[in-house]
C-alpha positions as a Markdown table, in Angstrom:
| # | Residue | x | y | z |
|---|---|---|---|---|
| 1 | Unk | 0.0 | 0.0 | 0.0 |
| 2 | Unk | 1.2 | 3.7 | -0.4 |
| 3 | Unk | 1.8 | 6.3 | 2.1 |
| 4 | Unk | 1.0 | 9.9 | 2.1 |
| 5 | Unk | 2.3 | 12.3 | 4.7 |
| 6 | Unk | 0.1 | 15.4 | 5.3 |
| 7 | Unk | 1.8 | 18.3 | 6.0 |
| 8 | Unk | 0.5 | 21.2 | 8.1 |
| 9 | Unk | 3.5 | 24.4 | 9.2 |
| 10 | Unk | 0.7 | 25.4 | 11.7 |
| 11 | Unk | -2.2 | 24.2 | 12.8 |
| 12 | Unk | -3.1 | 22.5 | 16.4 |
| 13 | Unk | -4.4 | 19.2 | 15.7 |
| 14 | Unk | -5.3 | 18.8 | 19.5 |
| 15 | Unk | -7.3 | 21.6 | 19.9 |
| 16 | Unk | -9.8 | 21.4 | 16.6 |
| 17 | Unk | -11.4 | 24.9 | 17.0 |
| 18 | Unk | -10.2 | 26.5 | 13.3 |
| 19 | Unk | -11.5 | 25.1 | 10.3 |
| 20 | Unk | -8.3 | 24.1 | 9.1 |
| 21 | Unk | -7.8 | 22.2 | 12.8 |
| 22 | Unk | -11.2 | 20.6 | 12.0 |
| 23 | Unk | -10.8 | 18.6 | 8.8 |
| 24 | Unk | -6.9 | 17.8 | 9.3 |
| 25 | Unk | -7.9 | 14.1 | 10.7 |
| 26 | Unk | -11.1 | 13.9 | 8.4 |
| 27 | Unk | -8.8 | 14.4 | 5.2 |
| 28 | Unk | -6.3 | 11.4 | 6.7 |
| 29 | Unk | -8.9 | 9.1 | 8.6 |
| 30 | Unk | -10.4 | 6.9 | 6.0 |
| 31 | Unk | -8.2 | 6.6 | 3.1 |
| 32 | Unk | -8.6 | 3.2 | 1.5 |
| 33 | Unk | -6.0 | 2.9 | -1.2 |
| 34 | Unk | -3.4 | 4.6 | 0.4 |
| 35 | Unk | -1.9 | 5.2 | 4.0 |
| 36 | Unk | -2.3 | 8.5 | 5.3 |
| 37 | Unk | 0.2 | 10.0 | 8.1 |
| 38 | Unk | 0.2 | 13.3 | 9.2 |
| 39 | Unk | 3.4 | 15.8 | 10.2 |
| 40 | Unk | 2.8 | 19.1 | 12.2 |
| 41 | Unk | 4.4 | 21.8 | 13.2 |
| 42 | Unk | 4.3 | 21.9 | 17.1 |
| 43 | Unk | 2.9 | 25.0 | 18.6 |
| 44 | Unk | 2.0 | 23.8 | 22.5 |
| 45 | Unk | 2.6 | 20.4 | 24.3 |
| 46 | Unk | 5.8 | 21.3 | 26.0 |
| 47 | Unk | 7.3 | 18.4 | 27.8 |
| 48 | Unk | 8.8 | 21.0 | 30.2 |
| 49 | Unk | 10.0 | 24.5 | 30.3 |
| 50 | Unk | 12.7 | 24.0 | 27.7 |
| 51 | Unk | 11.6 | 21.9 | 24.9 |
| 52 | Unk | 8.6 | 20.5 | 23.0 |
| 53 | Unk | 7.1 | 16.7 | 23.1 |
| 54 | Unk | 8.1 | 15.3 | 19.7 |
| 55 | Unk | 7.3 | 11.8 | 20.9 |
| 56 | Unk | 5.1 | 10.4 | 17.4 |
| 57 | Unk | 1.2 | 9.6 | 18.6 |
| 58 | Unk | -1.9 | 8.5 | 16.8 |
| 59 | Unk | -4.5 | 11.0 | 16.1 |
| 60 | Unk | -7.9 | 9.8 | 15.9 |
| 61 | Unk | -5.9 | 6.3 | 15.1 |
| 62 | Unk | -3.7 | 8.4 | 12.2 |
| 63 | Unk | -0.1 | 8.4 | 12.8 |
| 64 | Unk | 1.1 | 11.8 | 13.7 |
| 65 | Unk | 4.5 | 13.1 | 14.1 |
| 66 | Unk | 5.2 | 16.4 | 15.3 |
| 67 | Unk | 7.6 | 18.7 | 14.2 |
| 68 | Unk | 9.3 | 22.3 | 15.2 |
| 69 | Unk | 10.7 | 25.0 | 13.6 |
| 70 | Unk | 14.0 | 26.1 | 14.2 |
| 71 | Unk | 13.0 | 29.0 | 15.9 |
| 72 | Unk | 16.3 | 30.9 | 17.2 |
| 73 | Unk | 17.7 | 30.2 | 13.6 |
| 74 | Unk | 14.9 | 31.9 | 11.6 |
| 75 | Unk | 15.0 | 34.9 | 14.2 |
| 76 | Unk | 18.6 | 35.3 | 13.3 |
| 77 | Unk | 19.0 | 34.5 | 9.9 |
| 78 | Unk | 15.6 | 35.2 | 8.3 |
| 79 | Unk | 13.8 | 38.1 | 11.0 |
| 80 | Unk | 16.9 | 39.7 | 11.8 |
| 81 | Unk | 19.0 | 39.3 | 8.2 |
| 82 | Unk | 16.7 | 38.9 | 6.0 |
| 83 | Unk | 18.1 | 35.7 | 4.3 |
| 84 | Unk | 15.2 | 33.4 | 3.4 |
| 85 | Unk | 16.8 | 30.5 | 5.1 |
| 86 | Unk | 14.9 | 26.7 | 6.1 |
| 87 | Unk | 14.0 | 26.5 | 9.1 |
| 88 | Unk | 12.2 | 22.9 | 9.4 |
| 89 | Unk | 15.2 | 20.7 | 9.4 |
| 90 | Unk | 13.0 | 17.8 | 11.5 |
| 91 | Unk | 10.4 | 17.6 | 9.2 |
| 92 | Unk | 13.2 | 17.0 | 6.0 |
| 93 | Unk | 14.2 | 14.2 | 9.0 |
| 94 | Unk | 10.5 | 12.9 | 9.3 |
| 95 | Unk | 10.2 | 12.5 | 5.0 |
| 96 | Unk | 13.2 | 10.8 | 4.8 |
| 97 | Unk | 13.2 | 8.3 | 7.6 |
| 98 | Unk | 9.4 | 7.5 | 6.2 |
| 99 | Unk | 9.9 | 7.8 | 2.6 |
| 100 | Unk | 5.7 | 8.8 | 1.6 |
| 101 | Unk | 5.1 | 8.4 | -2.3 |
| 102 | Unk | 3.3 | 11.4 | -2.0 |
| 103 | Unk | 3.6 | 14.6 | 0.2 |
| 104 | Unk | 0.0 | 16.4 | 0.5 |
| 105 | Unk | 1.2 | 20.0 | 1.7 |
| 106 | Unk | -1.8 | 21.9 | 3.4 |
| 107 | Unk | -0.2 | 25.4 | 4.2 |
| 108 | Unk | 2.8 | 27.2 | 3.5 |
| 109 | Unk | 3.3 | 26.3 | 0.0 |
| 110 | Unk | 6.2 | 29.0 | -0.3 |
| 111 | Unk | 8.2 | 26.1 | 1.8 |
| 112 | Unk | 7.0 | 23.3 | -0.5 |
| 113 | Unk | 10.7 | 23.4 | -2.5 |
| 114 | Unk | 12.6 | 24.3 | 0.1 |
| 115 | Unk | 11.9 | 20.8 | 1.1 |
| 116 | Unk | 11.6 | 19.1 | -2.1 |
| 117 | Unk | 15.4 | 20.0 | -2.9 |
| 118 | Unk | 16.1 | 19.0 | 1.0 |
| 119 | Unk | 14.5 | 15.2 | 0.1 |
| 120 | Unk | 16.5 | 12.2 | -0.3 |
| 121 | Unk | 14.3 | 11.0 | -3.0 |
| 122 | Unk | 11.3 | 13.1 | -4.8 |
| 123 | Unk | 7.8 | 12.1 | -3.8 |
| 124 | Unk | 4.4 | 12.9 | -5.6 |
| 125 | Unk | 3.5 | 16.6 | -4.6 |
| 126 | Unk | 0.2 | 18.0 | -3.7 |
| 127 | Unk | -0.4 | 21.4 | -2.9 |
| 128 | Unk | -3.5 | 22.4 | -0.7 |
| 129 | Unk | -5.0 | 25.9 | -0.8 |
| 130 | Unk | -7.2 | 26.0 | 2.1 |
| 131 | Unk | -7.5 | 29.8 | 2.7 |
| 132 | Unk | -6.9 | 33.6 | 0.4 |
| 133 | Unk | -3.9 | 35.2 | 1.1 |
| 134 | Unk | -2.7 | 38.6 | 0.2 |
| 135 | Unk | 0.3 | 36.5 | -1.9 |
| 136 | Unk | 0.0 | 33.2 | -2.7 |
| 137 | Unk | 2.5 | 31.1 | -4.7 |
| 138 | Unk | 2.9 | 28.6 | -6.9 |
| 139 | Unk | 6.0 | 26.2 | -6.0 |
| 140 | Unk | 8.1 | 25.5 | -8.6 |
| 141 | Unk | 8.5 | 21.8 | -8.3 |
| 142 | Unk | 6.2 | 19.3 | -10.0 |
| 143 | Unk | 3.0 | 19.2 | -8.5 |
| 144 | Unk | -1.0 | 19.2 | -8.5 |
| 145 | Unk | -2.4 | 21.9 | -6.9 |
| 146 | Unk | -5.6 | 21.7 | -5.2 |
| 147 | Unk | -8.6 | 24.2 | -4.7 |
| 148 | Unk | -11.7 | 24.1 | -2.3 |
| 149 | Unk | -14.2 | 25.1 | -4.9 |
| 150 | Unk | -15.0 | 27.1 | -8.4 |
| 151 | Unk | -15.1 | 30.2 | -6.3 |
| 152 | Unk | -12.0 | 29.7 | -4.6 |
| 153 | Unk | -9.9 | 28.8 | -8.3 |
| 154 | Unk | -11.4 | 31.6 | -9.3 |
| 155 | Unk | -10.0 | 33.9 | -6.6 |
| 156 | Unk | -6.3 | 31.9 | -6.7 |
| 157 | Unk | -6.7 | 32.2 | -10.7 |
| 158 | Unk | -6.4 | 36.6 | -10.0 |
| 159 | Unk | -3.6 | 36.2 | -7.0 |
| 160 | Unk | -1.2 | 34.0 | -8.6 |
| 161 | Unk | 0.2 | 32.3 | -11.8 |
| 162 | Unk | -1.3 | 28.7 | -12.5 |
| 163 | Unk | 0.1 | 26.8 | -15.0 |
| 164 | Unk | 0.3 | 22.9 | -12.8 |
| 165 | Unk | -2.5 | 20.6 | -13.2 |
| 166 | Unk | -5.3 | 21.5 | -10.9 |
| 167 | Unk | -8.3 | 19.7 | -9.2 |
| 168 | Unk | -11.3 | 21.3 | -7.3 |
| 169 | Unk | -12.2 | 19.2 | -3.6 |
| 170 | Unk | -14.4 | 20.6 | -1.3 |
| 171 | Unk | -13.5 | 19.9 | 2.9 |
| 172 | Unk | -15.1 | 17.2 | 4.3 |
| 173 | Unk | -17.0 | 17.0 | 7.3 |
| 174 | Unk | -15.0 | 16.7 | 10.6 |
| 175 | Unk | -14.7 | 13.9 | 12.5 |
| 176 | Unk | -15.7 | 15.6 | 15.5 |
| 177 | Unk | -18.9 | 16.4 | 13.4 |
| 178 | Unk | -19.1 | 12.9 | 12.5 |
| 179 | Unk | -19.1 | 12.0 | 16.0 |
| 180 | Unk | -22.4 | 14.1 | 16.9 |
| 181 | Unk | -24.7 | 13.0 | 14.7 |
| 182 | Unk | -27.3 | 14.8 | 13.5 |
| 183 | Unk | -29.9 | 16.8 | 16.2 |
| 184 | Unk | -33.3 | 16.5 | 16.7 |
| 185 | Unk | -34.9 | 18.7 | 14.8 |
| 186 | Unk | -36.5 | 21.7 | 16.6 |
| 187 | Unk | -40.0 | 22.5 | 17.1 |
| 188 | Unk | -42.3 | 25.2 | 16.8 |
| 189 | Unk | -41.3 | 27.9 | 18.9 |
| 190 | Unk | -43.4 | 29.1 | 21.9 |
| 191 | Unk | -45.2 | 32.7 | 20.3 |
| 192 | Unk | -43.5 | 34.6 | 23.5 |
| 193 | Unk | -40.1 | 32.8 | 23.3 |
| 194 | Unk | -37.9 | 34.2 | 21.6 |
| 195 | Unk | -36.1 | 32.2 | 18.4 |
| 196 | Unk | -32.3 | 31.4 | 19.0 |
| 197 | Unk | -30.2 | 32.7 | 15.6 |
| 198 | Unk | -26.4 | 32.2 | 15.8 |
| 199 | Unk | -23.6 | 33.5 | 13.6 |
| 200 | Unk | -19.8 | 32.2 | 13.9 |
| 201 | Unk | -18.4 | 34.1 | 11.5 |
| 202 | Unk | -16.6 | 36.5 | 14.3 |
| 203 | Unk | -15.0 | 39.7 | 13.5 |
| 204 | Unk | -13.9 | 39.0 | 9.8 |
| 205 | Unk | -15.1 | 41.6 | 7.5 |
| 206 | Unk | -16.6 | 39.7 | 4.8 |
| 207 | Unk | -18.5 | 37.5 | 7.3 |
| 208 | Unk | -21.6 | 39.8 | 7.0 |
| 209 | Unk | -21.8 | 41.1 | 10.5 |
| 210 | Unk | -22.5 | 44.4 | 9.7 |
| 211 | Unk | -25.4 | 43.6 | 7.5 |
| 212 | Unk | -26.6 | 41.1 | 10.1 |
| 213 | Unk | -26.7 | 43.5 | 13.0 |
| 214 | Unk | -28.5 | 46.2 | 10.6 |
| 215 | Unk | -31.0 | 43.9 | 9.9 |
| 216 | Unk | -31.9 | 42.2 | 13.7 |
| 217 | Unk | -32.1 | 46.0 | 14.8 |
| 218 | Unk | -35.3 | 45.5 | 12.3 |
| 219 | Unk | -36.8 | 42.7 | 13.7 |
| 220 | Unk | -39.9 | 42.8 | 16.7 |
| 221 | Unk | -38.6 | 43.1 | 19.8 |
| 222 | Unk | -37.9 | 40.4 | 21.9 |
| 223 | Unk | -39.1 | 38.3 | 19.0 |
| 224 | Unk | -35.1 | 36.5 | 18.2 |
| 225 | Unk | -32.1 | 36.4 | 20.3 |
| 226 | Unk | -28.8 | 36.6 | 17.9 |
| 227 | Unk | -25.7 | 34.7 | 19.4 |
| 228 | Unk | -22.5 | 36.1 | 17.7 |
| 229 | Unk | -19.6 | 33.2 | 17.8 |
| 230 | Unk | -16.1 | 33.3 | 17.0 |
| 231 | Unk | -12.8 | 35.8 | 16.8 |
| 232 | Unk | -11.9 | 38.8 | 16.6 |
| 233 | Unk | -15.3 | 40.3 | 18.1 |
| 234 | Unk | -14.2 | 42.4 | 20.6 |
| 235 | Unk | -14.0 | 46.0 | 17.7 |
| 236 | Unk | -17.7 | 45.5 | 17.7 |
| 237 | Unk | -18.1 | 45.7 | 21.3 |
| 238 | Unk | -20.3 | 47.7 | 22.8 |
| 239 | Unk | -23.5 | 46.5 | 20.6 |
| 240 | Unk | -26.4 | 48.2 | 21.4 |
| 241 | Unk | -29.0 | 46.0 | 20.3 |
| 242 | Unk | -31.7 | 44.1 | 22.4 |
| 243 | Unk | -31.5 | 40.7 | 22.2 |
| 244 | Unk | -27.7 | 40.4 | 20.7 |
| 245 | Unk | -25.1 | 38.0 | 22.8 |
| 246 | Unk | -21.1 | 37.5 | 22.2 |
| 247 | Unk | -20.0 | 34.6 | 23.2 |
| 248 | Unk | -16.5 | 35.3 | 21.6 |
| 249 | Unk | -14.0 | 32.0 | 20.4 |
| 250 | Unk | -14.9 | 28.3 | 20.7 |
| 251 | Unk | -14.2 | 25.3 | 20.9 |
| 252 | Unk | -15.7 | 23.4 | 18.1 |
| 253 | Unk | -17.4 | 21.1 | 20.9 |
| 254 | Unk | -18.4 | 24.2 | 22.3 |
| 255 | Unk | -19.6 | 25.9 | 19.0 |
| 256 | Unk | -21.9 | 22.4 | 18.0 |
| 257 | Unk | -23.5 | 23.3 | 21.8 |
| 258 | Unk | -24.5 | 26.8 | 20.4 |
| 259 | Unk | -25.8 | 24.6 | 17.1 |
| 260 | Unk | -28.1 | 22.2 | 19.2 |
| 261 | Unk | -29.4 | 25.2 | 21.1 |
| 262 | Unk | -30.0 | 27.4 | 17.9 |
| 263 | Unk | -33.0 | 27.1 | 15.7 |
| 264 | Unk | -31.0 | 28.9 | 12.9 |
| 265 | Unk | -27.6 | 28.9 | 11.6 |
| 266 | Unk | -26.8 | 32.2 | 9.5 |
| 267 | Unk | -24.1 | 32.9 | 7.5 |
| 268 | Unk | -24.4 | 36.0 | 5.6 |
| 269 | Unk | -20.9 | 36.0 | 3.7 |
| 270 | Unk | -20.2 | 38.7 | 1.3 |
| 271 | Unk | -18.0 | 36.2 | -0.3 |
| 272 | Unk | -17.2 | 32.2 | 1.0 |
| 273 | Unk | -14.1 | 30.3 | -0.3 |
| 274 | Unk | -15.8 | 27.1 | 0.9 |
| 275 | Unk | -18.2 | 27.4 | 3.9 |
| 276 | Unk | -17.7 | 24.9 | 6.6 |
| 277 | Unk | -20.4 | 26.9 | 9.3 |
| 278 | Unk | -23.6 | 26.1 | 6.6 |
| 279 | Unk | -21.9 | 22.4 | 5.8 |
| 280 | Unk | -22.0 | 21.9 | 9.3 |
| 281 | Unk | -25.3 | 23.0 | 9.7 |
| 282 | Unk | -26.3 | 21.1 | 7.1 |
| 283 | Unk | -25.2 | 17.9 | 8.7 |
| 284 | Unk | -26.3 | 18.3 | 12.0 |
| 285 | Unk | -29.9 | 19.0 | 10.8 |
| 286 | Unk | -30.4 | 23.0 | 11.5 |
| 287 | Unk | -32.3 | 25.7 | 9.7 |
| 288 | Unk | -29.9 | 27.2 | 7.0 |
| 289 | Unk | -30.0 | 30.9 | 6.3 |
| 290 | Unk | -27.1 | 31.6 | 3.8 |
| 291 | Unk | -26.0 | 34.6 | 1.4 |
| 292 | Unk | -25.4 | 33.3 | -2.4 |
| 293 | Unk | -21.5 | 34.5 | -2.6 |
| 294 | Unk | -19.1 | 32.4 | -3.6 |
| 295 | Unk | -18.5 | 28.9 | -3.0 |
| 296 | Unk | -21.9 | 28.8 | -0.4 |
| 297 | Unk | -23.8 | 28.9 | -3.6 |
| 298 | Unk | -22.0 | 25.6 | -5.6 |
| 299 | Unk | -23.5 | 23.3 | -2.8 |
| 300 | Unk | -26.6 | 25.3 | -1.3 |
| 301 | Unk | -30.0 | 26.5 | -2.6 |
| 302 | Unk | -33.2 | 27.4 | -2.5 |
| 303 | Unk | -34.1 | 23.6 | -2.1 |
| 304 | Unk | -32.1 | 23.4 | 1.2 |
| 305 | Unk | -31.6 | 26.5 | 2.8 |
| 306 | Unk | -32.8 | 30.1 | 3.0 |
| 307 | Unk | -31.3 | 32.0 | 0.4 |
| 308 | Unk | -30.1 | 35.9 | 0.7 |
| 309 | Unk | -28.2 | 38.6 | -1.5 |
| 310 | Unk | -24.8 | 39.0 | -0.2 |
| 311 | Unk | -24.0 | 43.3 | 1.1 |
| 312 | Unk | -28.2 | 43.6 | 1.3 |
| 313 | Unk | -29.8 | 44.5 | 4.6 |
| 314 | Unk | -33.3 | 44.6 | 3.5 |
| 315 | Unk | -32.4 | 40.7 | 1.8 |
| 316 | Unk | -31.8 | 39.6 | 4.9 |
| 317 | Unk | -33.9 | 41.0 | 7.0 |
| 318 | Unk | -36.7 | 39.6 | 5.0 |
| 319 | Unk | -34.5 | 36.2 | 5.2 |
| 320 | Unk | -34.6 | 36.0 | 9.1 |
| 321 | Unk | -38.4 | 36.9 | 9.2 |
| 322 | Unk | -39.3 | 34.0 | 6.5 |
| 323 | Unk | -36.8 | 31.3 | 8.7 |
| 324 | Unk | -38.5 | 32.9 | 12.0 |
| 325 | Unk | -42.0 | 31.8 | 10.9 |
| 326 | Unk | -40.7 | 28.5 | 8.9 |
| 327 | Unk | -39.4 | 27.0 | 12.0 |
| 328 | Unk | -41.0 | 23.6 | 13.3 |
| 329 | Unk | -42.9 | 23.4 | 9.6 |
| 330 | Unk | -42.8 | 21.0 | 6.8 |
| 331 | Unk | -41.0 | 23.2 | 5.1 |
| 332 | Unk | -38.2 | 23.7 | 7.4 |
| 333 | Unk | -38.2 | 20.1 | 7.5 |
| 334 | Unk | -37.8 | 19.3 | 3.7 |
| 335 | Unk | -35.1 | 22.3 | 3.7 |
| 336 | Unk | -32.9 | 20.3 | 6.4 |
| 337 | Unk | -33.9 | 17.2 | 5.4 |
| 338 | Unk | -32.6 | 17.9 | 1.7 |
| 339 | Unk | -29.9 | 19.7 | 3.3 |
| 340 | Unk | -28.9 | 16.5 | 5.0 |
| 341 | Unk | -28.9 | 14.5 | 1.9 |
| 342 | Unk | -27.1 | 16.8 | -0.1 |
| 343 | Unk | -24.3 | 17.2 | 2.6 |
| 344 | Unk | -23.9 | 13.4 | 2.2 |
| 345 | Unk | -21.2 | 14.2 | -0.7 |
| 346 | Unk | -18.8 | 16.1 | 1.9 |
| 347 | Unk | -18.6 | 12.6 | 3.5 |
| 348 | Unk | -14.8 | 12.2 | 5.1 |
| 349 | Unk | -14.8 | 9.0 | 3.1 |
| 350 | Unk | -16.1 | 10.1 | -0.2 |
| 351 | Unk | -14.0 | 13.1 | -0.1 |
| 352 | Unk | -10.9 | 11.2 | 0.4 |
| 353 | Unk | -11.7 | 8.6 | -1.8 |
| 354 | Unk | -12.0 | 11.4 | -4.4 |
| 355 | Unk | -8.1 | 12.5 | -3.3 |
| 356 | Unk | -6.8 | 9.5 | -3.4 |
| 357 | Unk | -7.5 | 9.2 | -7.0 |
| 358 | Unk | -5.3 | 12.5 | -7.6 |
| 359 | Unk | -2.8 | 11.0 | -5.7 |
| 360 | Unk | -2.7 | 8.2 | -8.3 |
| 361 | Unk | -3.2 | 11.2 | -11.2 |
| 362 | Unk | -0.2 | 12.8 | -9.5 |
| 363 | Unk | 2.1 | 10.1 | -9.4 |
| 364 | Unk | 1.0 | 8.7 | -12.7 |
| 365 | Unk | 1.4 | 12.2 | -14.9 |
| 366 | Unk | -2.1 | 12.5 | -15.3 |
| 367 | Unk | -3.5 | 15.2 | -13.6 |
């Protein structure tokens, strides 16, 4: 059987909060054709005071081994003088004592050749854009390159120069997702209780929180209470809105709590590389309110969610009032329920089983 050793520069794998953190295992867990290992950069777990715990341990039965950068050397050579130089010396150690045919790298492609030309033999490459950054790259040595969506090539196809083979593959569900299950479904509201809506987009800009805290103002009062979840939320503090609660960063166990309490998930992006929050509340069988931007709009719809215009107040105003009434009806329930079914796809196993056949592309030429 072949191997594959996932690669992540940063990225806790014991604390699955981020969405990156929260599909590391999924991508790695149920491979069939090959055997999946994952490398990552330490970032906690000290042993003591003076050094990290680089003792190899299974992840959600994967085997992990963890890595560290060599810290003092890129403050001196790279923060200090500027020269560019490595500075993962024991992960070049991990590849070569464990020889993977292929090397799936999930961040921090400007490093992928840097530790190609470091290898003692030259593995299949795959290169992994999870996230938009200001200035992406393409590395130089032979590789596929892999997007989360349409929207997301499309974004990459503005930042950077393409000219590898490419493939699109969406994130699959977490394991920790997995592990739930689906909710019971929630009923019909009590007329004087007020409906639960939650947003974890946090603080980021093009998360629609602006939008979203014009159009509650709108609503009744007392008739929703709107949990805000997630970073960087503290330059929106003070809100002066009835019925709006921060609850800041989460855990993702923490976060699914908020989901089982809510009776709708919202995500009102003005733009969505992927959309993990609405596949999540797909799967666990909540009322989906979702803007049509980007990627949110190649896997939901009218038939399984309640659709908005992205940047439009008055759109979703009109959006929370229509899931407000909807909630505890058939049609809520044949929304979720399609939304459910359609989710299906994002299956840790279907979406690996779809990687592992550009593994075989990759290592074939064939991409």
């Amino acid at each position: 059987m072949k191997t594959v050793m996932h690669i992540h520069f940063w990225a806790d794998i014991r604390n699955s909060a981020g969405s990156v953190e929260k599909v590391i295992t999924a991508f790695a867990s149920h491979g069939k054709t090959y055997r999946h290992q994952i490398a990552c950069c330490v970032s906690g777990h000290s042993v003591d005071r003076k050094g990290f715990d680089l003792t190899s341990f299974e992840h959600h039965g994967v085997m992990t081994y963890p890595f560290i950068e060599d810290r003092w050397r890129n403050k001196l050579c790279n923060k200090l003088l500027g020269l560019g130089a490595f500075t993962y010396s024991s992960l070049i150690r991990i590849v070569n004592e464990n020889r993977p045919d292929i090397l799936h790298f999930h961040n921090l492609q400007e490093q992928i050749d840097a530790v190609v030309s470091r290898l003692s033999y030259r593995p299949g490459i795959v290169a992994h854009y999870h996230r938009h950054f200001m200035q992406p790259v393409q590395p130089h040595s032979p590789c596929t390159l892999v997007f989360l969506s349409q929207a997301s090539l499309d974004y990459f196809w503005g930042a950077m120069h393409i000219d590898k083979p490419y493939r699109l593959l969406g994130n699959p569900l977490s394991l920790e997702i997995m592990a739930l299950g689906p909710f019971s479904p929630k009923t019909q509201p009590v007329p004087s209780a007020p409906v639960t809506l939650l947003y974890g987009g946090g603080g980021n800009p093009i998360k629609g929180l602006e939008e979203l805290l014009a159009a509650f103002a709108r609503l009744p009062h007392g008739r929703a209470q709107l949990i805000l979840a997630g970073a960087k939320l503290e330059k929106w503090r003070p809100i002066d809105i009835p019925g709006v609660e921060i609850v800041g960063p989460l855990s993702a166990a923490d976060y699914f709590k908020w989901v089982e309490q809510a009776d709708v998930t919202l995500m009102p992006s003005h733009y969505e590389p992927f959309g993990l929050i609405a596949q999540e509340a797909m799967y666990l069988k909540r009322l989906l309110l979702v803007s049509t931007s980007g990627a949110l709009a190649e896997f939901t719809d009218d038939n399984c969610a309640i659709t908005v215009a992205p940047q439009n107040v008055d759109s979703l105003h009109q959006g929370i009032l229509r899931a407000i009434d909807m909630i505890g009806t058939a049609e809520a329930d044949a929304l979720i329920t399609r939304a459910f079914e359609r989710i299906q796809d994002f299956h840790p196993r279907n979406v690996v089983q779809r990687l592992e056949r550009i593994y075989d592309d990759t290592l074939d030429g064939t991409v």
